[in-house]
LODO-955646 format. One record per residue (C-alpha): residue number from 1; residue in three letters; chain; x, y, z. Coordinates in Angstrom, 1 decimal. Layout:
> NUM,Ala,A,X,Y,Z
...
// end
This chain:
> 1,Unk,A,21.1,15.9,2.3
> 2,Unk,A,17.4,17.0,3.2
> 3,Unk,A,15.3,14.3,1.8
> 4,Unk,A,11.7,14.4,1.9
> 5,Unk,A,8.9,12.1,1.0
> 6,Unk,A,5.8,12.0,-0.1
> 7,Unk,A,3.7,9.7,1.3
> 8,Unk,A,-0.3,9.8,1.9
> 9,Unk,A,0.5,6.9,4.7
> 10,Unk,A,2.1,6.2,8.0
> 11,Unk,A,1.9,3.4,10.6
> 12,Unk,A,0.2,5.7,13.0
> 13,Unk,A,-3.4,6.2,10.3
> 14,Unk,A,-6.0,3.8,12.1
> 15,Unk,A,-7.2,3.6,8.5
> 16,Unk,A,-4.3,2.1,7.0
> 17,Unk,A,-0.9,1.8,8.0
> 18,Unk,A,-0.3,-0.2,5.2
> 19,Unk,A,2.7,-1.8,3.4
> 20,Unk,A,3.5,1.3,1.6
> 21,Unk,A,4.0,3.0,5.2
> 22,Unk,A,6.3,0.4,6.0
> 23,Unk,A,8.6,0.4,2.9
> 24,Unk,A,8.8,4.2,3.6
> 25,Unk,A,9.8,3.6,7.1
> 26,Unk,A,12.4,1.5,6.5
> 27,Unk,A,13.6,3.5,3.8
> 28,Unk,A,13.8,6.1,5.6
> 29,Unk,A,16.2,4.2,8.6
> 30,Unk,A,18.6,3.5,6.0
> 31,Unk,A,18.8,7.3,4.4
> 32,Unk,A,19.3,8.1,8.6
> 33,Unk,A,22.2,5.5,8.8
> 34,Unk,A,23.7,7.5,5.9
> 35,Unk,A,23.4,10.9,7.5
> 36,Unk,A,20.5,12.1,5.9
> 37,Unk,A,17.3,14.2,7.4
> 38,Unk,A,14.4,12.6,6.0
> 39,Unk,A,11.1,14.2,6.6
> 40,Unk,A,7.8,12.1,5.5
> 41,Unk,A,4.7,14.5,4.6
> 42,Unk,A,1.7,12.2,5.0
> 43,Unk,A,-2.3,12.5,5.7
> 44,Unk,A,-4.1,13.8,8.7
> 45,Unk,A,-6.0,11.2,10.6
> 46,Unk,A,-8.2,11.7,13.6
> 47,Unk,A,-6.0,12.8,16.6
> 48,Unk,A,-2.9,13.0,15.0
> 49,Unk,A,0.4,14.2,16.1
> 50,Unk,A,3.5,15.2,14.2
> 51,Unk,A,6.1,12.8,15.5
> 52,Unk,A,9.9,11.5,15.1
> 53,Unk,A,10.0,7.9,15.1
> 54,Unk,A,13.6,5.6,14.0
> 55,Unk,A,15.1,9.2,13.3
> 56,Unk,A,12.7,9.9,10.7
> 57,Unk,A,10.5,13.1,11.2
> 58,Unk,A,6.6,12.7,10.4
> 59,Unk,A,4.4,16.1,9.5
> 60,Unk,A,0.7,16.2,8.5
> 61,Unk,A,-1.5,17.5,5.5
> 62,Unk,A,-4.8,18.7,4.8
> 63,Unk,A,-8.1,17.1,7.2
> 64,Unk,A,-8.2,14.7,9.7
> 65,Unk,A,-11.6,13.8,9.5
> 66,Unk,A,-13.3,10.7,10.2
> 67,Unk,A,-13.7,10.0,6.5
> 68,Unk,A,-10.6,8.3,5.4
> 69,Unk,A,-11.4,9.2,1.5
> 70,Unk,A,-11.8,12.8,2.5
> 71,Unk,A,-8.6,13.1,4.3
> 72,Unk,A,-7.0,11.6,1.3
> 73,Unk,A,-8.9,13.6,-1.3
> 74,Unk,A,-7.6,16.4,0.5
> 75,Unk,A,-4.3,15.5,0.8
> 76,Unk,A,-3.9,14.8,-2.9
> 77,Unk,A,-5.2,18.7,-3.6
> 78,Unk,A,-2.9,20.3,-1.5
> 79,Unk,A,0.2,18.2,-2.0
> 80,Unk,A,1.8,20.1,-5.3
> 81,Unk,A,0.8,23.4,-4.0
> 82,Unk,A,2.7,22.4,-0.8
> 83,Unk,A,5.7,21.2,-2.5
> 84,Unk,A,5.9,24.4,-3.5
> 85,Unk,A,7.1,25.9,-0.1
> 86,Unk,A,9.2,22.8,0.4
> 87,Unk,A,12.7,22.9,1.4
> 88,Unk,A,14.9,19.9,0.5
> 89,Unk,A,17.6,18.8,-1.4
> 90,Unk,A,15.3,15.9,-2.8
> 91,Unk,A,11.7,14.9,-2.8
> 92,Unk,A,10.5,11.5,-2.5
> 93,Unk,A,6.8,10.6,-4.1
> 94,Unk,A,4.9,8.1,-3.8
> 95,Unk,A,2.2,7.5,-6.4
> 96,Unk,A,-0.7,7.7,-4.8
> 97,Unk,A,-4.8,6.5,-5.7
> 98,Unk,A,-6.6,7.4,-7.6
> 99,Unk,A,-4.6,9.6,-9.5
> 100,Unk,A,-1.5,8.1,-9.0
> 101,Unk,A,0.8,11.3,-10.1
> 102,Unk,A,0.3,14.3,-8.3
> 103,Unk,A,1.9,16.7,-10.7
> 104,Unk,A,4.4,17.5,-7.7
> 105,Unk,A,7.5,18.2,-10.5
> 106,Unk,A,5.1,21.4,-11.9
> 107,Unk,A,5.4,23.4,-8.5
> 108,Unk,A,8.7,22.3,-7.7
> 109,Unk,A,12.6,23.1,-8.6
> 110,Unk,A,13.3,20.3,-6.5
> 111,Unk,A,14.6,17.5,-8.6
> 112,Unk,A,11.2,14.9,-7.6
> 113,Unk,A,11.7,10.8,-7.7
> 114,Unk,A,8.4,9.3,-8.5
> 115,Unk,A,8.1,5.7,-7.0
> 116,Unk,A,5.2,3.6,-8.4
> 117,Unk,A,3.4,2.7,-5.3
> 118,Unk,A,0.4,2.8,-6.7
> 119,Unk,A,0.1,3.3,-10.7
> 120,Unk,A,-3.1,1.3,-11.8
> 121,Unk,A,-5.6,4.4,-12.5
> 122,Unk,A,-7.5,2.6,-14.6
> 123,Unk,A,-9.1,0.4,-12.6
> 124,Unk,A,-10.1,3.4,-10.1
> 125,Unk,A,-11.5,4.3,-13.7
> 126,Unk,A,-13.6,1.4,-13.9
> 127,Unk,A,-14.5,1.4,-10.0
> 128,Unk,A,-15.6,5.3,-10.1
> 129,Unk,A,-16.4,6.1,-13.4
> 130,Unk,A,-13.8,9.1,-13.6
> 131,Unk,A,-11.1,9.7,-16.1
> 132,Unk,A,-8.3,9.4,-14.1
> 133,Unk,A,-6.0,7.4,-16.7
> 134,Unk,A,-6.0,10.8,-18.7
> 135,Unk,A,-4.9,12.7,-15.4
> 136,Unk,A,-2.3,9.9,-15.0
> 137,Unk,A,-1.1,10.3,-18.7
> 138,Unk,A,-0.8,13.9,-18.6
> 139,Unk,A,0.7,13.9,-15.3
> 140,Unk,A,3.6,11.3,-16.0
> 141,Unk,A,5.4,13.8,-19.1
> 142,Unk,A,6.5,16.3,-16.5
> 143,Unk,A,8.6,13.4,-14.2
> 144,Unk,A,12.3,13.0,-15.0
> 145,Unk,A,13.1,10.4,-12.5
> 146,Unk,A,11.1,7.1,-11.6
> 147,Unk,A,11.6,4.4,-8.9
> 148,Unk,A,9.5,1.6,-10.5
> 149,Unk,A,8.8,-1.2,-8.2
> 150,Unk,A,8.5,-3.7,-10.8
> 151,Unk,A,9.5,-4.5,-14.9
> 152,Unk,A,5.5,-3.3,-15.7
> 153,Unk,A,5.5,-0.4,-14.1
> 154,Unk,A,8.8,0.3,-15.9
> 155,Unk,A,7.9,-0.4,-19.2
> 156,Unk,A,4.0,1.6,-18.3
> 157,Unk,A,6.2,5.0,-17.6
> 158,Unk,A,8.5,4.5,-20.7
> 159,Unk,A,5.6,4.4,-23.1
> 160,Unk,A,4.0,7.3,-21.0
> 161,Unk,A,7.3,9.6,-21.0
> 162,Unk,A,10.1,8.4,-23.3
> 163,Unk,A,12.4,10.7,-21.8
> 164,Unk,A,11.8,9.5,-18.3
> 165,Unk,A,15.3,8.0,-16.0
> 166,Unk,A,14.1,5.0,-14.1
> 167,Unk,A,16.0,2.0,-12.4
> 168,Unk,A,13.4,-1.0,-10.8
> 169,Unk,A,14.1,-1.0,-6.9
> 170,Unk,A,11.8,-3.5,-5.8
> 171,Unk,A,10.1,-3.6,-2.3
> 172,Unk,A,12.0,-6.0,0.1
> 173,Unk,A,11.3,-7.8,3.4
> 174,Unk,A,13.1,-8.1,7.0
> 175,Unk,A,15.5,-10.9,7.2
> 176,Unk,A,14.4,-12.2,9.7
> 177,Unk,A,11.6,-14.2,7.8
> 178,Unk,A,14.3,-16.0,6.2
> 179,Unk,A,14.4,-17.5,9.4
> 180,Unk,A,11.5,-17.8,10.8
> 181,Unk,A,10.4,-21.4,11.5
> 182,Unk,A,6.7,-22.2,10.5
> 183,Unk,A,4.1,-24.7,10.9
> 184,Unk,A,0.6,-25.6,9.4
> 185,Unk,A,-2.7,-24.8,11.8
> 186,Unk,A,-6.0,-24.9,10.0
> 187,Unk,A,-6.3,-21.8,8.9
> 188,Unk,A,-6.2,-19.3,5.6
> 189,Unk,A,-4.9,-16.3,6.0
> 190,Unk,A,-5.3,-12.9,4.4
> 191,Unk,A,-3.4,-10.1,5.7
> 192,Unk,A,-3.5,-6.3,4.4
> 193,Unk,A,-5.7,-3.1,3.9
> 194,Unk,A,-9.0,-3.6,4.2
> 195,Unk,A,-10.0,-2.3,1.1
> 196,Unk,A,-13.3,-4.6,-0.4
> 197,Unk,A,-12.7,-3.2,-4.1
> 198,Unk,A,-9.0,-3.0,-4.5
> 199,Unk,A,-7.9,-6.0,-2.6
> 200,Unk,A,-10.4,-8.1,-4.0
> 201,Unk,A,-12.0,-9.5,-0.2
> 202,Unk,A,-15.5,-9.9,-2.0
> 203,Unk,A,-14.4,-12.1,-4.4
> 204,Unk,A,-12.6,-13.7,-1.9
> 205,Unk,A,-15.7,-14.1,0.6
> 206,Unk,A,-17.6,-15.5,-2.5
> 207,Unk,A,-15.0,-17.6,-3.3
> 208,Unk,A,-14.8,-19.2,0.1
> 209,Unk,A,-18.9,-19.6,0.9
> 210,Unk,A,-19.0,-21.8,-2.4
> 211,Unk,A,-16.0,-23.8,-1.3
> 212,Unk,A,-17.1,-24.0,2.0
> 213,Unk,A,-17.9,-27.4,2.4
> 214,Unk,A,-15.0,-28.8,0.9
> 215,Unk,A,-12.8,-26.7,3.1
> 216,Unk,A,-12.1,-27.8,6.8
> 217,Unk,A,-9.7,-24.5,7.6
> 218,Unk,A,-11.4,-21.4,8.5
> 219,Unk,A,-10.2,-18.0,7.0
> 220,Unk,A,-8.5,-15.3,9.2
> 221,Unk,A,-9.0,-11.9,7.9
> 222,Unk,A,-6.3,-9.6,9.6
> 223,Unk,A,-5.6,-5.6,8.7
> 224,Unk,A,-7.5,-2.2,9.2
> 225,Unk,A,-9.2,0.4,7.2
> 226,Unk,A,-11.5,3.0,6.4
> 227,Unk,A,-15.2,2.3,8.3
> 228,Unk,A,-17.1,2.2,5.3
> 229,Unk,A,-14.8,-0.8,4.0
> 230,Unk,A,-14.7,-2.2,7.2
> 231,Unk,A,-19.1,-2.3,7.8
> 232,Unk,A,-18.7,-4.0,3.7
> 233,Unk,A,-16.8,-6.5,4.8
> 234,Unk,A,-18.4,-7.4,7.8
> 235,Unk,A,-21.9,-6.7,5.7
> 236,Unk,A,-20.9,-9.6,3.1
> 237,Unk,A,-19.7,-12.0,6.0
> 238,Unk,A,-23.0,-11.5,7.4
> 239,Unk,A,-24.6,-12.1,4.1
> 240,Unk,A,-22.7,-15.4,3.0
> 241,Unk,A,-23.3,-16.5,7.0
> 242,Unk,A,-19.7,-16.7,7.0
> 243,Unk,A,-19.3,-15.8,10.9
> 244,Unk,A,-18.5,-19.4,12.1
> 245,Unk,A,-15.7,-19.3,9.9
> 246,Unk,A,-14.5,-16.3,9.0
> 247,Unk,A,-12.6,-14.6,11.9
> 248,Unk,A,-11.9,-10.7,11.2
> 249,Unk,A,-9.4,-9.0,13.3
> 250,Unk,A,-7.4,-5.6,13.9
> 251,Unk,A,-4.2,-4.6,12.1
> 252,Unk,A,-1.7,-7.2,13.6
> 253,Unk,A,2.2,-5.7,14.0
> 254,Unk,A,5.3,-7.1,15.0
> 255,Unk,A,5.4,-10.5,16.7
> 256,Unk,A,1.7,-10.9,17.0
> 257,Unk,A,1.9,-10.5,12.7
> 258,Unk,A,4.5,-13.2,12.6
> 259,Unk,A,2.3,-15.5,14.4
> 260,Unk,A,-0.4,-15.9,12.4
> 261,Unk,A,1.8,-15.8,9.4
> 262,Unk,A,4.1,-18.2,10.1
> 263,Unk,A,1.1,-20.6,11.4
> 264,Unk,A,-1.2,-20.4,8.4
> 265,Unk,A,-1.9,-23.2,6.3
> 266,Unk,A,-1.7,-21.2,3.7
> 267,Unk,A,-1.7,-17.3,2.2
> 268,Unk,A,-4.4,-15.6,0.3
> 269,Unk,A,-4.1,-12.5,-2.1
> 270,Unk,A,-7.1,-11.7,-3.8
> 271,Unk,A,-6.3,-8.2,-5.2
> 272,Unk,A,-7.7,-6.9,-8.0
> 273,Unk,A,-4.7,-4.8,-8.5
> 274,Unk,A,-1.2,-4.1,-6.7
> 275,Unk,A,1.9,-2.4,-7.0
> 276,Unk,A,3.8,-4.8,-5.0
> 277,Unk,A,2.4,-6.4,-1.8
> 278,Unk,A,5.2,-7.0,1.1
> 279,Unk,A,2.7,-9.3,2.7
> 280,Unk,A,3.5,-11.8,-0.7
> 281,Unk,A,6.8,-10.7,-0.6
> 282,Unk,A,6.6,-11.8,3.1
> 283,Unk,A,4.8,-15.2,2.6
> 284,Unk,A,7.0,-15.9,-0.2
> 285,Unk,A,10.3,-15.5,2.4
> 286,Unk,A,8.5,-17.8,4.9
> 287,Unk,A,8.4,-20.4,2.5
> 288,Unk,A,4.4,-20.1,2.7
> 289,Unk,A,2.4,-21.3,-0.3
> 290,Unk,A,0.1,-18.2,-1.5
> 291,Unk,A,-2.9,-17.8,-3.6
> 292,Unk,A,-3.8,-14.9,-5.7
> 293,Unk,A,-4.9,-13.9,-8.6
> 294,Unk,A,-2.8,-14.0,-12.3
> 295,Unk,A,-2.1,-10.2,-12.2
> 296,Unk,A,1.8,-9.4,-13.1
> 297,Unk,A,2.6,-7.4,-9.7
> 298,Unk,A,1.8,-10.3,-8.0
> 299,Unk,A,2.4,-13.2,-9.4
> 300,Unk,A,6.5,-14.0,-9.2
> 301,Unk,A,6.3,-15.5,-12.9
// end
């Protein structure tokens, strides 16, 4: 079969290259094992290049602009109207912020799979003042098949579309971190998107200048993102004279990401809202004790 997906991300975007990218990535591997064609249809990005990468073939939409929110604004415009001219035997999409559906189904005989990546417009309601749970309601009735990454995401698209046919795959995690062995060094470790609102790294910056004199471990702060999230971030580091102890670097991948995972004291997961963090699922398979808030995508309970 021709499968393609729908997915505003890729590990390429110096933006994000987030966990979402990487579940599609290896998604895609193990449709390629099973002798599919799988082509992912994601956001421009400064200097980008269609590519093939692990079989898997990567195309481009809409602006590659220096303004991550425009490229993605963009994106999410363009998207049904392009599904229209589509040729596959499936289509893959990920629900994507703020909207989360994109209405792809409506310009589309191609039976669509929506996969709950993101499905939490209310609180890009709250953050932006814009009714996008209406857009999200109206958009769910014209699904008929859902991937929800977890039981409230299942039960949210149920009460949305009654008729909807759904089956909870949850997200997953290499192996290998099964097997990893790890140690303590004293350090606190966050690792994802920089994103200030959605990940929740202000509260966590305020959280950690009031605690800061009963805490000996510093806090590493590891991932990428747009510049306007990144200049916050440093902005409130600045602000709470946090740069003795709060270390920000780059996206980390591979090896150098295991390091610094498998030697933190221990995680940190301040998001506001998720629809299913691998780097929890990741801590959580290295045996690493995690911190986050009492949301239900997160917390395992």
């Amino acid at each position: 079969m021709k499968i393609v997906i729908f997915d505003i991300d890729n590990l390429n975007n110096p933006y994000w290259g987030s966990g979402q990218a990487i579940a599609t990535k290896e998604i895609g591997k193990r449709l390629i094992k099973k002798n599919h064609e799988v082509i992912v249809y994601c956001s421009k990005y400064p200097n980008y290049k269609n590519y093939k990468k692990d079989g898997i073939t990567y195309k481009h939409i809409g602006v590659g602009t220096s303004h991550v929110r425009v490229n993605n604004i963009v994106y999410l415009l363009f998207l049904p109207f392009f599904a229209f001219f589509v040729k596959a035997d499936i289509i893959l999409e990920h629900f994507t912020a703020p909207v989360s559906t994109c209405l792809t189904p409506l310009f589309t005989k191609i039976p669509v799979v929506g996969i709950s990546s993101f499905f939490s417009s209310i609180k890009m309601e709250k953050k932006y003042g814009i009714k996008f749970t209406s857009f999200e309601r109206f958009g769910a009735q014209f699904y008929k098949y859902f991937i929800p990454l977890n039981k409230q995401h299942d039960a949210k698209m149920k009460k949305l579309n009654a008729k909807i046919i759904s089956k909870i795959i949850p997200n997953g995690v290499n192996d290998n971190y099964f097997k990893i062995k790890t140690r303590e060094e004293n350090y606190i470790l966050f690792i994802g998107r920089i994103d200030v609102f959605h990940k929740g790294l202000d509260l966590l910056l305020l959280a950690y200048k009031k605690a800061e004199r009963h805490i000996n471990d510093d806090l590493y702060i590891i991932g990428s993102g747009p510049t306007e999230d990144v200049k916050k971030l440093k902005f409130l580091v600045d602000k709470y004279k946090l740069n003795k102890r709060v270390k920000l670097l780059t996206k980390q991948l591979g090896s150098k990401k295991d390091a610094y995972f498998k030697n933190a004291k221990f995680t940190i997961f301040p998001s506001r809202f998720e629809g299913q963090s691998l780097s929890v699922l990741e801590s959580m398979a290295l045996a690493k004790s995690f911190i986050c808030f009492n949301i239900p995508e997160v917390n395992p309970a």
